[in-house]
N, C-alpha and C positions, 0 to 999 in steps of 0.2 A: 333548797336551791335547785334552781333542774339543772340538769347536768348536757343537755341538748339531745341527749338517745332517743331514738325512736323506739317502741318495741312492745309486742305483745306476747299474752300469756305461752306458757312453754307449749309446742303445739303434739304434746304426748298422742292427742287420740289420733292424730292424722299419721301418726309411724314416723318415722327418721329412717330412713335407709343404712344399713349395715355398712355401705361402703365409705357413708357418712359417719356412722357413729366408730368405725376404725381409726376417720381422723381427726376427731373430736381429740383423745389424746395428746396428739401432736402439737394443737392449735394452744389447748393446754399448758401445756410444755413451753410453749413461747410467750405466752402470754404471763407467766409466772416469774420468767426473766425479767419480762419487759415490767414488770408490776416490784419486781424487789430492787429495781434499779429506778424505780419513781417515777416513770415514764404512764402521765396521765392517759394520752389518746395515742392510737396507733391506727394507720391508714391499712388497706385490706391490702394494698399492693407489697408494704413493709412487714405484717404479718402473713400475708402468704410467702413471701421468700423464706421470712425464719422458719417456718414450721413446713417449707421444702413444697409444696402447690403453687399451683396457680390461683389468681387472685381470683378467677372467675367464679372460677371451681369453689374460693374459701366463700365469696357472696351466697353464693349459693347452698354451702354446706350451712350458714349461718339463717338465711332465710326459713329452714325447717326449727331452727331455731326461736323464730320471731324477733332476729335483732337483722335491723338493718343499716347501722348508723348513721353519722349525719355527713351530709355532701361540705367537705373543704375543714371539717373536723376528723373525721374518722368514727373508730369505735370506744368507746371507753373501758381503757383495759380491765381497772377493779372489776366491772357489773360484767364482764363477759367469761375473767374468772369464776366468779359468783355462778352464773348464768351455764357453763359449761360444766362447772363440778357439782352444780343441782342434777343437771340432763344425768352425769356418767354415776351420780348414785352416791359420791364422794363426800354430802356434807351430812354423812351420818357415819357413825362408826361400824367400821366392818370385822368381825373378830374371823380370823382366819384357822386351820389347823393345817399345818407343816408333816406330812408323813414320810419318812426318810432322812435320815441328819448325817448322809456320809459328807462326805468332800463338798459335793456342790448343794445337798441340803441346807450343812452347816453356812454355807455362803451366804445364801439365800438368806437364813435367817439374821445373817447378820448386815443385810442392806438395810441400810438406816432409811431408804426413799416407802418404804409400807406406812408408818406410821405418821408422817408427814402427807399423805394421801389418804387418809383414812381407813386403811387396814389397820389390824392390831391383832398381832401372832398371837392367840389365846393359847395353843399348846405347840408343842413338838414332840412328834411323836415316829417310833423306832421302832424294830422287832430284837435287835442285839441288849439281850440282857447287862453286856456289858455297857452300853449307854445309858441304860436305866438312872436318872438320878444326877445325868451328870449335866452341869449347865453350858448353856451355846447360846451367846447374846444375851446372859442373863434369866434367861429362862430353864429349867429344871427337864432335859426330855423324859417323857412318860414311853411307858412300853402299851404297844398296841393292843393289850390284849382289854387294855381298858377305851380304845376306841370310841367305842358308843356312848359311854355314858360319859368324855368329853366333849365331843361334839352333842349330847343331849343339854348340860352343862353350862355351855358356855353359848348356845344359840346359833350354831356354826351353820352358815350356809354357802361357806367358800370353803375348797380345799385345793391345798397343795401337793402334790405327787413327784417324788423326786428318789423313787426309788430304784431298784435294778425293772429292768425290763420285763423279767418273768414273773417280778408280785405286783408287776400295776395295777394288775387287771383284778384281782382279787382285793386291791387296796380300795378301787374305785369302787368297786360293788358292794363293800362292806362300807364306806363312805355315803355311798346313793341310799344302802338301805337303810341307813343312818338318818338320813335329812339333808344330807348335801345337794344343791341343786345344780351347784355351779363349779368346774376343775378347771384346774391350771394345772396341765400335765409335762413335767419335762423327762418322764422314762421317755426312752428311743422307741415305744410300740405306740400301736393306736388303738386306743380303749373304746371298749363299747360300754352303749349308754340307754336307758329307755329315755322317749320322750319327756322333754320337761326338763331336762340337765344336760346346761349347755359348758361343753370342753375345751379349751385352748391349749393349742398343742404349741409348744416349745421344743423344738429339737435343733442343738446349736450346731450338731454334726450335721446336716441337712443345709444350715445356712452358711455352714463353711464349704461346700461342696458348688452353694450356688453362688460363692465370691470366688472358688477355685476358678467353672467356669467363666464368669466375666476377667479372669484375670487372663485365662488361656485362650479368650476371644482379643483382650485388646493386645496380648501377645502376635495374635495372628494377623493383627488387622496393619502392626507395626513392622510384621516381617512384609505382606504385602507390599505396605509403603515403601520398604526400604526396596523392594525388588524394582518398583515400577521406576523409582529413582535410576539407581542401577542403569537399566533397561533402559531409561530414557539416556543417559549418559554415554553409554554404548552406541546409542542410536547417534547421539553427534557426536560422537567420535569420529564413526563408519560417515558421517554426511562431510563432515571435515576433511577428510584423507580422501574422500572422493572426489572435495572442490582440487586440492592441494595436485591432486594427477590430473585434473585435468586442465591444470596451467602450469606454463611452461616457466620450469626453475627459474626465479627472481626475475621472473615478470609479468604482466597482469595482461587481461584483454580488454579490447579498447573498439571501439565502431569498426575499424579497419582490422581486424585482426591484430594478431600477437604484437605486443610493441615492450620495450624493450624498458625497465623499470628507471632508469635513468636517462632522457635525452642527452643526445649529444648537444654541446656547444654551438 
């Protein structure tokens, strides 16, 4: 049965732009709602608000894609799920390893959203012998010193780093010489890397600093308003009291001068 799509093969060798494949996720993300709530087709206009763009911008991000849907239909949500988790690598399994299992490791490991996206935590792994052994999410953490030969293992070519800030750097390097290609890094430093292994940095103290600033911009922008208010009320105030002198108590001016707010009889 066709389903009205237009669309051509995934256009891999012409490149996607990074700025593009950032919001690929997003569109993702909306399109998964719209698809577990049965919602067959979705217009670009309706899918760009959900996923927070403009509609231009999503035409266009989908065009490097090779889907252009159909005019007074829209897009088909199924094939574009399909169509977007093929592009981002998603309909294969991805076995990941976890290095670090304090507080926010242990977290991490425990978001149910990896597995349902095609990650699969193959280890977790610690340097504190007293973790050794012990389970987080059901999985058993191993101590580092066997590193390599789970990531040999298990076929890892994603890793996770969520350790203190002073073993990252050592965790990645022993990662990279591993076979890892690709980090997800949330220590608070910035790790180096040879070419070929690409890094994403996570650092939530950073993005709490850039929500502090827009909070202390709309802070400023609301004392402004309030001043110019103000300011502006003062000004009729001083414009009031200055009609009010210069007419003469309980009575008003008239073509002729002063007259009197009451006529006589």
């Amino acid at each position: 049965m066709a389903t009205g799509r237009t669309h051509r093969p995934a256009t891999r060798s012409r490149g996607i732009p990074e700025a593009t494949v950032a919001r690929l996720p997003l569109y993702l993300r909306a399109l998964t709602a719209l698809s577990e709530r049965s919602v067959p087709t979705v217009s670009s206009e309706e899918l760009a608000a959900a996923a927070g763009v403009n509609s231009a911008k999503l035409r266009k991000d989908f065009s490097y894609l090779g889907s252009y849907g159909t005019r007074g239909v829209g897009y088909d949500v199924e094939y574009l799920v399909y169509q977007i988790s093929r592009e981002l690598g998603l309909t294969q399994d991805w076995p990941i390893v976890m290095v670090g299992i304090g507080n926010l490791g242990a977290a991490l490991a425990n978001y149910g959203g990896f597995a349902s996206r095609g990650f699969r935590v193959a280890a977790l792994i610690d340097a504190d012998p007293a973790m050794v052994g012990k389970p987080v999410a059901g999985i058993a953490v191993q101590h580092i010193d066997d590193l390599e030969k789970i990531v040999d293992e298990n076929g890892v070519s994603i890793g996770v780093i969520a350790t203190p800030a002073g073993a990252a750097q050592q965790v990645c390097d022993r990662l990279v010489a591993a076979g890892v290609t690709s980090i997800l890094n949330f220590a608070p430093t910035v790790l180096s890397v040879p070419d070929g292994v690409d890094v994403r940095k996570v650092d939530l103290s950073i993005e709490l600093q850039i929500l502090a600033f827009h909070e202390q911009r709309k802070a400023g922008e609301e004392s402004d308003a309030a001043a110019v208010v103000a300011s502006s009320s003062t000004a009729s105030g001083v414009a009031g009291a200055s009609l009010r002198d210069a007419t003469p108590a309980g009575g008003r001016k008239g073509p002729d001068g002063d007259m009197p707010a009451v006529m006589p009889a």
